[in-house]
C-alpha positions in Angstrom: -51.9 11.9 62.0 -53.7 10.3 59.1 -53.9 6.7 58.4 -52.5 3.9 56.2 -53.9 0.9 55.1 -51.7 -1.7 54.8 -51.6 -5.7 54.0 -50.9 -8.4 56.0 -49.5 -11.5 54.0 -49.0 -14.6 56.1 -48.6 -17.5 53.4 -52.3 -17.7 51.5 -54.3 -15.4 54.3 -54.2 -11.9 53.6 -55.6 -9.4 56.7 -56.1 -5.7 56.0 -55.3 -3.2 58.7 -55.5 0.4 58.9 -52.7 1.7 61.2 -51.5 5.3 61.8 -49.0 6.9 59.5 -45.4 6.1 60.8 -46.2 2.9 62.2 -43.0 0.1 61.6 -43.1 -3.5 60.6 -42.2 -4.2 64.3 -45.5 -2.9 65.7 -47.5 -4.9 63.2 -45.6 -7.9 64.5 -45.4 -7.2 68.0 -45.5 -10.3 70.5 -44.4 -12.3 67.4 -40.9 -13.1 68.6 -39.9 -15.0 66.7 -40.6 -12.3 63.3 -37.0 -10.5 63.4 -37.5 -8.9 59.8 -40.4 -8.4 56.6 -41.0 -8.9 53.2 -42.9 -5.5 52.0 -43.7 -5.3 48.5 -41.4 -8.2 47.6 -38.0 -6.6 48.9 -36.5 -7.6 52.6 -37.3 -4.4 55.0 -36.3 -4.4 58.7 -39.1 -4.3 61.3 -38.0 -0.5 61.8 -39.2 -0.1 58.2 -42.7 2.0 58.0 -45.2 0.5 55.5 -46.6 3.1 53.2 -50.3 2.8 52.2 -51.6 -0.6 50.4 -48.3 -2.2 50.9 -48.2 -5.9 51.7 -46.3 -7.1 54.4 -44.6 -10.8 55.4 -43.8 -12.0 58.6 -39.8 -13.0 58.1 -39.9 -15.8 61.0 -36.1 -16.4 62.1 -36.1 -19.9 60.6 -36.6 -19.4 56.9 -34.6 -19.5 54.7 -34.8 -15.4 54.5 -34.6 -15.3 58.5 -31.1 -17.5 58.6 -29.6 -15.2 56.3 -30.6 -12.0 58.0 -29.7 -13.7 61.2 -26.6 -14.8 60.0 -25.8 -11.6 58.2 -26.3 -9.5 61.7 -24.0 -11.9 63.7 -21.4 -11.4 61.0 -21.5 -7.3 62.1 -21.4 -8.8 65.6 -18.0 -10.9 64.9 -16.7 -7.6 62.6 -17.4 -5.6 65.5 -15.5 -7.5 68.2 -12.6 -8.1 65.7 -12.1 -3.8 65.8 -12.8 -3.6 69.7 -9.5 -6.7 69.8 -7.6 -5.9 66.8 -8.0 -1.8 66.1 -5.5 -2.0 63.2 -7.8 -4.6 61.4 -9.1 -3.5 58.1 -13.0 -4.8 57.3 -13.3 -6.9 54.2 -16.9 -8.6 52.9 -18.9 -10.6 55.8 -22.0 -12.6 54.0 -24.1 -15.3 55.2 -23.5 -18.4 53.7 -24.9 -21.7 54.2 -25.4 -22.7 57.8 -23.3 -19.9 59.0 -21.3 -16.6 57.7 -17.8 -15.2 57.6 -16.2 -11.9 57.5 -12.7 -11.2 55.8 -10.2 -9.3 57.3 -6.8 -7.5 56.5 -4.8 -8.2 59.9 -0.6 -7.9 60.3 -1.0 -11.9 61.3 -3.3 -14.8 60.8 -5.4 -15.2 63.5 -4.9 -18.1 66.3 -7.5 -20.4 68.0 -6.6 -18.8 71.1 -7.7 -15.5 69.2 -11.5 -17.0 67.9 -12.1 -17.5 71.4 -11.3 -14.2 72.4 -13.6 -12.9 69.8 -16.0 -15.4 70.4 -16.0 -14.1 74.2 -16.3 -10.2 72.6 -19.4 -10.9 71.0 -21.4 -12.8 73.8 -20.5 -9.3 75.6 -22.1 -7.5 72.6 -24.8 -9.3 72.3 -25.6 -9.2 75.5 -25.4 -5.2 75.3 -28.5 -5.4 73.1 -27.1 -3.2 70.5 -29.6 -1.6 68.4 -28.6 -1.8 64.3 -30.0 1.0 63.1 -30.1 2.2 59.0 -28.7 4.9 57.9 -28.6 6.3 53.9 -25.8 8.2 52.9 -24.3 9.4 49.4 -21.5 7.9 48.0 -19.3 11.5 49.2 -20.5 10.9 52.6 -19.8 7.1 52.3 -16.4 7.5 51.4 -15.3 10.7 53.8 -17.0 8.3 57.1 -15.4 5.3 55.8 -12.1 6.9 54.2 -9.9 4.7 56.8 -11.7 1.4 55.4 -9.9 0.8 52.1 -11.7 -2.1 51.2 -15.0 -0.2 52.0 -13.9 2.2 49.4 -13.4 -0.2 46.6 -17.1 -1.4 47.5 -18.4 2.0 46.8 -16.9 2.3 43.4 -18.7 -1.2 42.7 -22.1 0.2 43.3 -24.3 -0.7 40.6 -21.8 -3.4 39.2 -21.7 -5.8 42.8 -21.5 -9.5 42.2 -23.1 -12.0 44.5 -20.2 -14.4 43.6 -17.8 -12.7 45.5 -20.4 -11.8 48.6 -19.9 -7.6 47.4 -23.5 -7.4 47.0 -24.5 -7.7 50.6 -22.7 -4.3 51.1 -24.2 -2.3 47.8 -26.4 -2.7 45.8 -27.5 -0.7 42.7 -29.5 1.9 44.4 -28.8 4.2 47.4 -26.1 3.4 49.8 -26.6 2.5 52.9 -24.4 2.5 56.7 -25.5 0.0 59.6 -25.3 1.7 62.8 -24.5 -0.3 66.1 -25.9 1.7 69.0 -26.6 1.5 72.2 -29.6 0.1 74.1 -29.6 2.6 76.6 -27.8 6.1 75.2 -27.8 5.8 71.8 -24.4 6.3 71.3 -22.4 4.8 68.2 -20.7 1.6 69.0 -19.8 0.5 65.6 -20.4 0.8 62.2 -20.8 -1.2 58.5 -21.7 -0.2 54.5 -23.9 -3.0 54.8 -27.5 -2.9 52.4 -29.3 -4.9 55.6 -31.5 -5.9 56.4 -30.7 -6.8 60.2 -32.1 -7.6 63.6 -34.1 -5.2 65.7 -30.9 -6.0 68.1 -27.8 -8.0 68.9 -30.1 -9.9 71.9 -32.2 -11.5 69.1 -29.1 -13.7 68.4 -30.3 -17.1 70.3 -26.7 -18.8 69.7 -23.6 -18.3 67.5 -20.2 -20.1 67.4 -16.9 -19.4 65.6 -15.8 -22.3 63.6 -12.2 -22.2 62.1 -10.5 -19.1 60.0 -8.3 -19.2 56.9 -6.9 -17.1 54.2 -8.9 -16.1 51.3 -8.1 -13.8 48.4 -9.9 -10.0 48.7 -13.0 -10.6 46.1 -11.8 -14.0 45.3 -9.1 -12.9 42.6 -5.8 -14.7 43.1 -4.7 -11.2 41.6 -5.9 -9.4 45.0 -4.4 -9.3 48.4 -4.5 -12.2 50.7 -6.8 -11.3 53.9 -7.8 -13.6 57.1 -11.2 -15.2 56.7 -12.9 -16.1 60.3 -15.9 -18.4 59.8 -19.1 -19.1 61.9 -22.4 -20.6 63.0 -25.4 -19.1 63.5 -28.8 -20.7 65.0 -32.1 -19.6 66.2 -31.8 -21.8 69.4 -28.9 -23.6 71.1 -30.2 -26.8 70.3 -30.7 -26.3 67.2 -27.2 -25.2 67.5 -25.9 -27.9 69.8 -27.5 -30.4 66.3 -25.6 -28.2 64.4 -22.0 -29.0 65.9 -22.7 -32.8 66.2 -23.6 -33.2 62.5 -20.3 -31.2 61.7 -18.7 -33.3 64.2 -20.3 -36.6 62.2 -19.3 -35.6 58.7 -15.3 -34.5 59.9 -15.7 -38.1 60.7 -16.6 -39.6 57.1 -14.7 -37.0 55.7 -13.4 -38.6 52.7 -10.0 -37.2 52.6 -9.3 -38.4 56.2 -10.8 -41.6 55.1 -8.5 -42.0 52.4 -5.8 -41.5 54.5 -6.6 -44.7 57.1 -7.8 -47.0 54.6 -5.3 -46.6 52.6 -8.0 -45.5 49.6 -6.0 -42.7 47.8 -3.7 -39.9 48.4 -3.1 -36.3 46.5 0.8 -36.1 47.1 2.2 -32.4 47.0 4.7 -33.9 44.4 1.7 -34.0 41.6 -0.1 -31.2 43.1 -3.2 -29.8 43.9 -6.4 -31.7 42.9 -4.3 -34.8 41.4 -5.0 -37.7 43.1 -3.4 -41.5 42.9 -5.4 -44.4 44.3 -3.9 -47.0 46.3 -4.2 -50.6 45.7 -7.4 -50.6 48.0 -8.8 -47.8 46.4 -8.2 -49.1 43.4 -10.3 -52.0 44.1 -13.4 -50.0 44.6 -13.1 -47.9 41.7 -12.6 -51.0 39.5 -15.8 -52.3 41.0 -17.7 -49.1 40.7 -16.3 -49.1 36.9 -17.0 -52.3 36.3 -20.6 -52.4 37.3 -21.5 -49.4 35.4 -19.6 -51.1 32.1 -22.1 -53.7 32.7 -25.5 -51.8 33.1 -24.2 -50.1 30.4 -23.7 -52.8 28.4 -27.1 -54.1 29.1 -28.7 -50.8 27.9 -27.1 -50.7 24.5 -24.3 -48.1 25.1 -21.7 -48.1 22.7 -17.8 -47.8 24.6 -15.5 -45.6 22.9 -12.0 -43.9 24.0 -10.5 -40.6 23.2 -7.2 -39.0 23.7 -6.4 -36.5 26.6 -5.4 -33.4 24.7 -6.7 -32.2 20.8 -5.8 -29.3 18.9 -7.2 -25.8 20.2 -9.2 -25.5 17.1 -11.6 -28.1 18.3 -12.8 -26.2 21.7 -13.3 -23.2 19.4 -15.6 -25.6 17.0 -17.6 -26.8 19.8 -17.8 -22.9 21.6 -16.5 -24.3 24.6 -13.1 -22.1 24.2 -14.9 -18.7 24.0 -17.5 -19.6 26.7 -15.1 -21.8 29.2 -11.6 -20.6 28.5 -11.2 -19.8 32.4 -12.0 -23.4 33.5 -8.8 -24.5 30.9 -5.4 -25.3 31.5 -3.2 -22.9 29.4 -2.3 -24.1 25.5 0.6 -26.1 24.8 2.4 -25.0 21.7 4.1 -27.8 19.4 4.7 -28.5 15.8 3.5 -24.9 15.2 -0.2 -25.1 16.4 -1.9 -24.7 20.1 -2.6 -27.9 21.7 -5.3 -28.5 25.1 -5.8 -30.9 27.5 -9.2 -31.8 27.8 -11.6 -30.2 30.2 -14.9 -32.0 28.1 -15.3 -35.2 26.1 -17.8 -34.1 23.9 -16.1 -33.1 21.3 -14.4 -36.1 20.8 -17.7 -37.7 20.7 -19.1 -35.5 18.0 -16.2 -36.4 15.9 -16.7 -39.8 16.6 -20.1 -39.7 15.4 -19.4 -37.2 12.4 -16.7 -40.2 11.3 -18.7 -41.6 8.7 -22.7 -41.5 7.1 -25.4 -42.3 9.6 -28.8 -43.4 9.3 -31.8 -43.0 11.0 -31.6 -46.6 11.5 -28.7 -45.9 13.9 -30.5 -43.5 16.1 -30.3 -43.3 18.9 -26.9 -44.2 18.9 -25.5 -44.2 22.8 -21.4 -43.5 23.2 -19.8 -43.9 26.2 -16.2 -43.7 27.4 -14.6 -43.2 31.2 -12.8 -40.0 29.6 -10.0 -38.2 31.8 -10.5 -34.4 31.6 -8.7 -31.8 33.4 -10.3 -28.1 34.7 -8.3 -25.9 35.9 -9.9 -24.7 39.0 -8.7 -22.8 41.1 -6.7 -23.5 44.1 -8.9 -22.3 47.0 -12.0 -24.4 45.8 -10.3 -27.4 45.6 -11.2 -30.2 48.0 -9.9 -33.5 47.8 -12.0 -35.7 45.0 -14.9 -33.7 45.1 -13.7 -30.7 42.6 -10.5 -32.0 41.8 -8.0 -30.3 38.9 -7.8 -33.7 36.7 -10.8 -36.5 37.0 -12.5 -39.5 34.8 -15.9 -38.7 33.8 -18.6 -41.1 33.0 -19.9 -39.2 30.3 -22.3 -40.5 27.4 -23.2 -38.6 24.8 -26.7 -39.7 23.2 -27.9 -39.1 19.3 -31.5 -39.1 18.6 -34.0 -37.7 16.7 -36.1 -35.0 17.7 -39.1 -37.7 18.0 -37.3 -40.1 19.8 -35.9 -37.1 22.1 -38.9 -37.2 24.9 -38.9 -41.5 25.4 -34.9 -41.2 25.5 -35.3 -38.3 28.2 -37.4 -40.6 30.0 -35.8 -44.2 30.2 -32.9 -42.1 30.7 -33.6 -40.4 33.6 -35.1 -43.5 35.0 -31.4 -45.1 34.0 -29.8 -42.7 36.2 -32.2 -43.0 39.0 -31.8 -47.0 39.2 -28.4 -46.9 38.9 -27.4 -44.8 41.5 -29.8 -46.9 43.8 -27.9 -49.5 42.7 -24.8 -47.9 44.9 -27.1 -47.4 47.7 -28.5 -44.1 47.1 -32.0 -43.5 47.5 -33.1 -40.1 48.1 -33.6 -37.8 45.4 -34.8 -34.5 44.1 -34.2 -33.1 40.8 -33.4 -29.8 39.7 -34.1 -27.7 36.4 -31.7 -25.4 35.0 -33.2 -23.4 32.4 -31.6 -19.8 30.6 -31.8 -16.4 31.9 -33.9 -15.0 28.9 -31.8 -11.6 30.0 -28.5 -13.3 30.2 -26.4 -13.0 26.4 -23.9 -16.1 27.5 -26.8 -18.4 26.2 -26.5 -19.4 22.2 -29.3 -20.8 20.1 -32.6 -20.4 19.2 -35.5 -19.4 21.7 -38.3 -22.3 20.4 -35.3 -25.2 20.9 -34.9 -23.5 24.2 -38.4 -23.8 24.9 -39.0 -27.4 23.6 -35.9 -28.9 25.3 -37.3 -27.6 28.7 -40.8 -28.6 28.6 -39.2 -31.9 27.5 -36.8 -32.0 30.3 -39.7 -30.6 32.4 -42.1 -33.4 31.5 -39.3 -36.2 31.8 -38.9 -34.8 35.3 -42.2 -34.5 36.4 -42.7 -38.1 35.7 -40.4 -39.5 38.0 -42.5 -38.6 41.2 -39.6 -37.2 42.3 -39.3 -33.2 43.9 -39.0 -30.7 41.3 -36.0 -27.5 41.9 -36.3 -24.2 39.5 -32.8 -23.4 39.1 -33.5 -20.4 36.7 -30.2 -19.0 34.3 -28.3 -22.3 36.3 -28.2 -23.9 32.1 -25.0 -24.6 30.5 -24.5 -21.9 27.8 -26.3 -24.8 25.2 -28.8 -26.2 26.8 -31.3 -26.7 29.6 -30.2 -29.1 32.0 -32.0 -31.4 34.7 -29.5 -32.6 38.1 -30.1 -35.4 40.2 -29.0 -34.2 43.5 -29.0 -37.2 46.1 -29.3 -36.9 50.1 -26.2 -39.3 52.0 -26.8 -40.8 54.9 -26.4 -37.8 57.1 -28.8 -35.7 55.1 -26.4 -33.5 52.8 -27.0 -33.1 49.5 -24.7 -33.8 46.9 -25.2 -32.9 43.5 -24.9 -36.3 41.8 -26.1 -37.2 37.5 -26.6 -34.4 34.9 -28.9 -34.5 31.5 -28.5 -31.9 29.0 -30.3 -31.6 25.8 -27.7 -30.1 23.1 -29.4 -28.3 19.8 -26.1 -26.1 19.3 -23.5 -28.6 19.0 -24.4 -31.0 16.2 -25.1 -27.3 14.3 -21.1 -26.3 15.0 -20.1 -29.5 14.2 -22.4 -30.4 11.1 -23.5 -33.8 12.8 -26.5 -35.3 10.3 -27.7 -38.2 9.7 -29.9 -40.2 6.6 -33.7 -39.9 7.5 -36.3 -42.0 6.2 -37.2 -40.0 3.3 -33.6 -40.1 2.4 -33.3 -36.2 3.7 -29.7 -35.3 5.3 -31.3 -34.0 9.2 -30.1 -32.6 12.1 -29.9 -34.8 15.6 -30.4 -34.1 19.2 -27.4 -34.4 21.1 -28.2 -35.5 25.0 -25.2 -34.6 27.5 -25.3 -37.0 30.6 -22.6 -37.7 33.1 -24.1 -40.3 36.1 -21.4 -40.3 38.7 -20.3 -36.8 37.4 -16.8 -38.2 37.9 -15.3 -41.1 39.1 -12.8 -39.5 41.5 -16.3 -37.4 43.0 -18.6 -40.2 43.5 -15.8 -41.9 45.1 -15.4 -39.4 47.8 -19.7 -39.6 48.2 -20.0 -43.6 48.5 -17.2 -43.2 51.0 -18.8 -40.7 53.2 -22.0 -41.8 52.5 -20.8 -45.1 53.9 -18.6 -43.7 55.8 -15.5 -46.2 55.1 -18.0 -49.3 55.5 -18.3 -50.3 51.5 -20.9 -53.1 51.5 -19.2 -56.0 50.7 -19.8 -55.6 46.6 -17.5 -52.4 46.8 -15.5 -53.3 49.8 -11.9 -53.8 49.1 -11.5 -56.7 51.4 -14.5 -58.8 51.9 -13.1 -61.0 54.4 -10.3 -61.6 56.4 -9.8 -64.7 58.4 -8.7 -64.2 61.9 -7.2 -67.3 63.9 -7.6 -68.3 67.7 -4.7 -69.8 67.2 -1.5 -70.5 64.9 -2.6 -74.0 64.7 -5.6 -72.4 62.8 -4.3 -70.6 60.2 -4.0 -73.3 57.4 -8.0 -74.1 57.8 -8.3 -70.5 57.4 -5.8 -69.8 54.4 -7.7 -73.0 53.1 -11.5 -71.5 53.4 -9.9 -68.1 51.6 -8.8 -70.1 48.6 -11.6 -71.8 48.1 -13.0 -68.3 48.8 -11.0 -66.6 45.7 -12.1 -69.2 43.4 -15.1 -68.0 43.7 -14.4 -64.5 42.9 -14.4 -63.2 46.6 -11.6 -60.8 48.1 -10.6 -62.6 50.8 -7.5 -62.6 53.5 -6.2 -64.3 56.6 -4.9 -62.3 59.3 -1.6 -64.4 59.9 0.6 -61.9 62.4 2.0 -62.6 65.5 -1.0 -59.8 67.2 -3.2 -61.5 69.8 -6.5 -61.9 68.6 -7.7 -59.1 69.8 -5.7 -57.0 68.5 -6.2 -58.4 65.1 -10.2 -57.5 65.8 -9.5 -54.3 66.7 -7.6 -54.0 63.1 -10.0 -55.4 61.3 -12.9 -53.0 62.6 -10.6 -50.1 61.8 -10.3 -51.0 58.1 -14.2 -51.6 57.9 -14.2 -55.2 56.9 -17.6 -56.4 56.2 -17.1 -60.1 57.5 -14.7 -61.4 60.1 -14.3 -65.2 59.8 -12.9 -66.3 63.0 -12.0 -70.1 63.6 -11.0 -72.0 66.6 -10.4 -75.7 67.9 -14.4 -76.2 67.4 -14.8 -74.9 63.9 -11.7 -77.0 62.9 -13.2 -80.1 64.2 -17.0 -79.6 63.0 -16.1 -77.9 59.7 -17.5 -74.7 60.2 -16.6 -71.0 60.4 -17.7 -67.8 63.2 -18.9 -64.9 61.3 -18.3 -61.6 63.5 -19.7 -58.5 61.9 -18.6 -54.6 62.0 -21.6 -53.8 64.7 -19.8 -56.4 67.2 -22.7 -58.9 67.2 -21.1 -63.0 66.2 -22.7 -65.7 64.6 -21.1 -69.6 65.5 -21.0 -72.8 64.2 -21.6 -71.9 60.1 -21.0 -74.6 58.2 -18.7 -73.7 55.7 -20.5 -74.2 52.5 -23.0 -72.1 54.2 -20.3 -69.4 54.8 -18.9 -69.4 51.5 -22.7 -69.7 49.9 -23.8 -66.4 52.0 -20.5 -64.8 51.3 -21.6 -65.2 47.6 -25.2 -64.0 47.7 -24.5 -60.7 49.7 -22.1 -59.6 47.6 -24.6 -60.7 44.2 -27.0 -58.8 45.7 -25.0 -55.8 46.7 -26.5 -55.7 50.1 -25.2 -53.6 53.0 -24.2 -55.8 56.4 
């Protein structure tokens, strides 16, 4: 047999190695355990895969990124598998990995039952165990549909080859070259256990899944397409050790806990009654509190920073989304035209517009510039109903959206104390770990409009705006808005997720569709740079974040009671109800517990609503003229006196600090 050479890559080290002809991936590796797949020339491989001569070859380690999805990906098969073995009439749909775990669609006569996910949970620890091999196999499309003619879904994936969109997960089953059939076979004869159109790669074997667990199922539409059949979604988990899956289930079991919707629901925050429909939300007296503070705040830094507060109206003619393009390029994301006094009316899914017409309202100068609008502006997107989830993508919302007018020389400084802006504000709200990301056009993409040099400047402007801040820098390439370049601030909650928070977009294409111009110095008519920037990204969104981030426990700033004022003793209550009122005068939220409940009981309340201070009084504090602070941890402090109280009381909330 002759030999190859071939190329070890293992980050910046390269290693050349001259092997044998035939030799796999999985000899190159072995003794590395924990390598379950490689990278050869660029494109995923599984360690069966034989390296040809000068190739070069990555280690895929099981916890990358590239190794989750692979190992994710495999356990899918696994679950798809055991689903058949249970349920021989089910019909296989798409099963991608997804993040922190994978699911598989199914077309089943019922719904499945917890009682059935551990069933198939139990099926696949007996499959794994097996040590199934997965094995590749190519096949034409003939072949592909004659062995799969019983898989009617499978089918329709053929006929996509070439065309298969990552959206709906149709990719991780063809692609746009050969097809290719996942074998399941077994350790010891070789025998076919199962099979999948699957384009791979996957693990040597089912024993290199280290620990898996099913998490919930629900219905989904086939390809995502309301249009399309409804089929049974099972969802799970996937780790490279059972700690690291054990970590796994106690942070789900953390956020289920500050999940905001629940929240809402025992603090009385907000509710999205069936009545208005999906993704419409009303806020409840309490919530309505924070949201006024949150509001309020912002008005004020806004203020400070020489933003200019407009309002616009919740629907415009049709004609005015075509003006700005957003009609052509974001009809989908519309609610459908409403048809009066002869002409095609929309509700508003962008306040931009608006803005521009605002602006275009009379002459401006360069004297003006930059000239900084503002509104809270309801808009409403119709998305659909599957990815709605409580406030975070919501059908009808209030952005905080500014729309800035500069020059092209002032463009770069207004990038910067703008992105700063953001940054300090959101810190403001207790937010402190960021990254940024840049979202720049797909050069081969044709939903992008404008010219490629203000393409190029607004990123390297964005780019260099970024790049100051110190902060971690995110390509997201072709993630831009059709007219413009974009930068996100994404922000990390308490429990580590990441949420997608402000947005900055620089805007050439706009003030050109709407003939936006302004006086220059020379007494020329020029063109200005429109900057898109939304902070919160909506109100009704970065609601639902403070409230998991904090999970329910507002610092007192935002809180919607401060204090509430719990009495030994009835004989208490008018010292109390008297401390509150001075209380109010000075602009604090406070109450006095005065029910019939014991004490205790009243504690117990008060911890379950997340009230920052507990102000309890008894014969002592009476008689000295003092107050008991008890906070949310448990711990007390005695004896305050209660100018003190009142004077701390005052100063946390000025300085917005958590307690």
């Amino acid at each position: 047999m002759s030999d190859v050479r071939v190329i070890i890559q293992r980050d910046s080290e390269r290693e050349e190695r001259v092997v044998t002809t035939g030799t796999t991936a999985a000899e190159l590796f072995a003794g590395e355990r924990t390598v379950i797949a490689a990278r050869v020339g660029g494109a995923l491989k599984d360690l069966a895969h034989e390296p040809g001569e000068g190739e070069i070859v990555e280690p895929v380690e099981i916890s990358s990124e590239d190794g989750l999805n692979i190992l994710r990906h495999s356990t899918a098969h696994v679950m798809a598998q055991a689903v058949q073995e249970l349920f021989p009439e089910a019909k296989l749909g798409i099963g991608p990995p997804v993040r922190d775990g994978f699911y598989y669609d199914f077309d089943v006569a019922a719904p499945f039952h917890p009682d059935d996910l551990k069933a198939i949970e139990k099926k696949m620890q007996e499959i794994q165990k097996r040590g199934q091999r997965f094995s590749r196999r190519v096949v034409t499309d003939e072949a592909a549909r004659e062995e799969l003619a019983d898989e009617p879904y499978k089918l329709e994936l053929i006929g996509l080859k070439g065309s298969a969109s990552n959206e709906d997960g149709a990719d991780v089953e063809v692609g746009g070259g050969e097809l290719t059939i996942y074998d399941n076979l077994d350790a010891k004869t070789g025998e076919l256990c199962w099979r999948d159109l699957c384009r791979g790669p996957h693990l040597p074997t089912t024993r290199n899944i280290p620990a898996f667990k099913l998490m919930r199922n629900a219905s989904a539409y086939w390809r995502g397409s309301e249009k399309n059949k409804q089929l049974q979604r099972i969802y799970g988990t996937a780790w490279p050790s059972k700690e690291e899956l054990k970590a796994h289930l106690e942070f789900l079991a953390e956020a289920e806990k500050r999940d905001h919707r629940k929240l809402g629901v025992e603090l009385d925050l907000f509710s999205i009654p069936e009545e208005l429909g999906s993704g419409l939300a009303v806020f409840h007296p309490k919530g309505g509190i924070v949201r006024r503070e949150m509001e309020t705040y912002s008005r004020r830094r806004h203020e400070d920073a020489d933003y200019e507060f407009v309002n616009t109206p919740h629907i415009s003619k049709e004609a005015l989304f075509e003006t700005s393009g957003h009609l052509p390029n974001y009809a989908d994301a519309m609610f459908p035209p409403l048809e009066f006094d002869g002409q095609n009316y929309r509700l508003k899914a962008m306040n931009c517009p608006m803005h521009n017409l605002i602006f275009r309202a009379r002459g401006r100068s360069y004297r003006e510039l930059p000239l900084r609008l503002f509104e809270f502006g309801t808009v409403y997107r119709y998305e659909k109903s599957g990815v709605v989830h409580g406030l975070t993508r919501a059908r009808g919302f209030t952005q905080d959206d500014s729309h800035i007018y500069c020059t092209k020389e002032q463009m770069a400084d207004e990038l910067d104390s703008l992105l700063t802006f953001v940054l300090d504000l959101l810190r403001d709200y207790g937010l402190t770990d960021f990254e940024l990301e840049l979202s720049t056009r797909d050069p081969e993409s044709d939903k992008f409009i404008g010219e490629d040099a203000e393409w190029e400047e607004a990123t390297e402007t964005l780019r260099q705006a970024a790049e100051k801040q110190g902060l971690p820098l995110v390509p997201d390439p072709g993630g831009a808005a059709y007219y413009g370049p974009k930068i996100s601030v994404q922000a990390r909650d308490a429990i580590g997720r990441s949420w997608q928070m402000s947005t900055i977009q620089v805007d050439f294409q706009q003030p050109k569709r709407f003939h936006l111009e302004y006086t220059a110095a020379d007494g020329s008519k020029q063109q200005p740079v429109m900057i898109h920037r939304a902070l919160f990204g909506s109100i009704e969104r970065f609601f639902a974040v403070l409230l998991e981030h904090y999970a329910g426990a507002f610092p007192a700033w935002l809180a919607p009671v401060q204090a509430v004022g719990i009495p030994v003793g009835d004989a208490h209550v008018p010292y109390l109800q008297e401390f509150a009122a001075e209380a109010k005068r000075k602009g604090l939220r406070v109450e006095v517990d005065a029910s019939s409940d014991r004490m205790q009981k009243k504690i117990r309340n008060q911890q379950r609503q997340k009230v920052p201070f507990m102000i309890i009084v008894g014969d002592e504090d009476m008689h000295a003229g003092t107050v008991s602070f008890r906070y949310r941890d448990g711990s007390q402090e005695n004896g305050i006196p209660r100018d003190q109280a009142l004077a701390k009381l005052v100063d946390v909330v000025e300085r917005r600090v958590q307690v």
